[in-house]
C-alpha positions as CSV (number, residue, x, y, z in Angstrom):
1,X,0.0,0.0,0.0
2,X,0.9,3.5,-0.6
3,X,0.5,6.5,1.8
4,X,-2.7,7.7,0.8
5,X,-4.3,4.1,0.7
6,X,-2.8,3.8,4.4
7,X,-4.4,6.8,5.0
8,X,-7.4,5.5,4.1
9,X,-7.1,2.7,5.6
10,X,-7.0,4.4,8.9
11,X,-9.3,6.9,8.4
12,X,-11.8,4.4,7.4
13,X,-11.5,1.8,10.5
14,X,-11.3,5.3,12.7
15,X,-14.9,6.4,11.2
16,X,-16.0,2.5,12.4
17,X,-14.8,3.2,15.8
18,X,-16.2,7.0,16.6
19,X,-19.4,5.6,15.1
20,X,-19.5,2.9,17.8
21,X,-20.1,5.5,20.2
22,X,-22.0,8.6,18.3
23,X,-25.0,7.6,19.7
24,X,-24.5,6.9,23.7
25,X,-26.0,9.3,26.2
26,X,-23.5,9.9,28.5
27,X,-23.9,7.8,31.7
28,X,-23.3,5.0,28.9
29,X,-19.9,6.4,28.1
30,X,-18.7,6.8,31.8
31,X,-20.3,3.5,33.1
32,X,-17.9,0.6,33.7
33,X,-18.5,-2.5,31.3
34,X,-20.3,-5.9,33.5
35,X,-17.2,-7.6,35.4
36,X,-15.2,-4.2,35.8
37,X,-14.3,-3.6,32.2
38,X,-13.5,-0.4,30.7
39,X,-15.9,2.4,30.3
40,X,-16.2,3.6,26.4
41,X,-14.4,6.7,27.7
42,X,-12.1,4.6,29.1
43,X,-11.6,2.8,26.1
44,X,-11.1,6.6,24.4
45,X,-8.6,7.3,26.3
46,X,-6.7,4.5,25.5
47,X,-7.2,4.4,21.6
48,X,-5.5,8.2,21.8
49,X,-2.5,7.0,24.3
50,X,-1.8,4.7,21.7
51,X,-2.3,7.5,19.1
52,X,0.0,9.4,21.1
53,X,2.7,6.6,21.2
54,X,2.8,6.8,17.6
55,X,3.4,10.5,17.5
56,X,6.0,10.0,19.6
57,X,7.9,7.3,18.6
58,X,7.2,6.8,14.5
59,X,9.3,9.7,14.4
60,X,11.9,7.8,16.0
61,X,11.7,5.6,13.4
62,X,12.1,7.5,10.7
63,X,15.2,8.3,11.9
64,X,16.1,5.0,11.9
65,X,16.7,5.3,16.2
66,X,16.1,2.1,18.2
67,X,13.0,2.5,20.4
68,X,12.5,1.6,24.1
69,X,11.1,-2.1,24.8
70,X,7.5,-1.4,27.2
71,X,8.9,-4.4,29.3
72,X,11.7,-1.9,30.4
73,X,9.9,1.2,30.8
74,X,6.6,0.1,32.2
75,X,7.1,-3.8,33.1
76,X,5.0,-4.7,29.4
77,X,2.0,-3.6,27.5
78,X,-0.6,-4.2,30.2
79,X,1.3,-2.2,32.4
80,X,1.3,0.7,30.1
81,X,-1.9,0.5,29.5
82,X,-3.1,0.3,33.3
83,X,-0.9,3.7,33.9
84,X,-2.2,5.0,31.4
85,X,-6.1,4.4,32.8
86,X,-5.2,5.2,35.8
87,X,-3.8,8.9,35.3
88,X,-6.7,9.6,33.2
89,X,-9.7,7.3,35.2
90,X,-11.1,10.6,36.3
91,X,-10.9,12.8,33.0
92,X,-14.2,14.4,32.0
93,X,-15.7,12.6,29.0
94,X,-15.8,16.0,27.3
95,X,-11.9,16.2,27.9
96,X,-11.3,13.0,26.9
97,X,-13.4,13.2,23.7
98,X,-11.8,16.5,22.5
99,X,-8.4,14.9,22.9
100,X,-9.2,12.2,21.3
101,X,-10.2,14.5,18.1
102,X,-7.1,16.3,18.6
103,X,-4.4,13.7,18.9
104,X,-5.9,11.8,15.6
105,X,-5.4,15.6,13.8
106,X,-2.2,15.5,14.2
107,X,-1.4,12.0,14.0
108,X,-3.0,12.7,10.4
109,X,-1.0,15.7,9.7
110,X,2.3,13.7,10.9
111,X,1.6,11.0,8.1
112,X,1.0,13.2,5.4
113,X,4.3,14.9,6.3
114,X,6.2,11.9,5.9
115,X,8.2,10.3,2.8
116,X,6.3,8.0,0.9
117,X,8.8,5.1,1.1
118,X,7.8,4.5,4.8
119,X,4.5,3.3,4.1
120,X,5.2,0.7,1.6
121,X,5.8,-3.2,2.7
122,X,6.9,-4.1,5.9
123,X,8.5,-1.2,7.0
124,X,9.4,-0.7,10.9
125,X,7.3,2.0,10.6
126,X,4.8,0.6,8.8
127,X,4.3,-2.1,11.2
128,X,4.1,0.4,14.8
129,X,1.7,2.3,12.9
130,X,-0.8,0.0,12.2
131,X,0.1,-1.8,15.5
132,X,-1.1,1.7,16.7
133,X,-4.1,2.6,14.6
134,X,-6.3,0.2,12.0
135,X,-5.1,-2.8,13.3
136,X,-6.1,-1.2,16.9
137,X,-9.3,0.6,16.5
138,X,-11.5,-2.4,15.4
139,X,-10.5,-4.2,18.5
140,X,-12.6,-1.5,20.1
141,X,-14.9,-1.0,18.1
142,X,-16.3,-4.3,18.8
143,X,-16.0,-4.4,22.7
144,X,-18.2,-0.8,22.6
145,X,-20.5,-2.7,20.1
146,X,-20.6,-5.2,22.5
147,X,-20.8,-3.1,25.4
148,X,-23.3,-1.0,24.1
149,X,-26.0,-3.2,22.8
């Protein structure tokens, strides 16, 4: 695939997972899932850490740097994620939402900033960004479809 097909790619399964939620009042949005799961603002706040971890390290990557294993700087993925719900269990949905928004803005603008060659095959980057983004979002999508019906 080439940039703009990435792009796409993205921006399609991104529409999927903001439509999973367009519709919820919110006391739906800030109520824990059955068993102690994630709220859908919850689950917000996590799609846009992730979004965030892309800004911040796919530029790393262009540069050809190493990156920083999660095991050593958070004791894995679930720990990252757990810190990361845990600074941000008491944002406002409204907060939350708008960050969200913002943080997928400029993930967007990053991308169309970037050389072509990155996107095509299996390119380091390649592979954190969709790690990061379409590969990510349906995950989601389905658990607030799930959630939510």
């Amino acid at each position: 695939m080439n940039k703009k097909q990435v792009i796409e790619r993205i921006e399609k399964h991104w529409a999927e997972f903001k439509q999973s939620f367009a519709d919820l009042p919110q006391d739906r949005m800030t109520s824990a899932r059955p068993g102690g799961g994630w709220s859908v603002k919850d689950i917000i706040v996590h799609v846009r850490a992730w979004e965030e971890e892309a800004l911040k390290y796919l530029p790393a990557i262009e540069k050809g740097e190493r990156l920083p294993r999660y095991k050593d700087l958070y004791g894995g993925i679930d720990a990252f994620n757990a810190l990361t719900y845990e600074a941000h269990k008491d944002l406002p949905l409204e907060t939350a939402l708008a960050n969200l928004e913002d943080t997928h803005k400029r993930l967007i603008q990053y991308l169309e900033s970037v050389p072509e060659e990155l996107f095509g095959g299996r390119t380091r980057f390649r592979r954190r960004l969709s790690a990061d983004t379409y590969k990510h979002y349906p995950e989601h999508t389905e658990t607030i479809l799930k959630f939510t019906k």
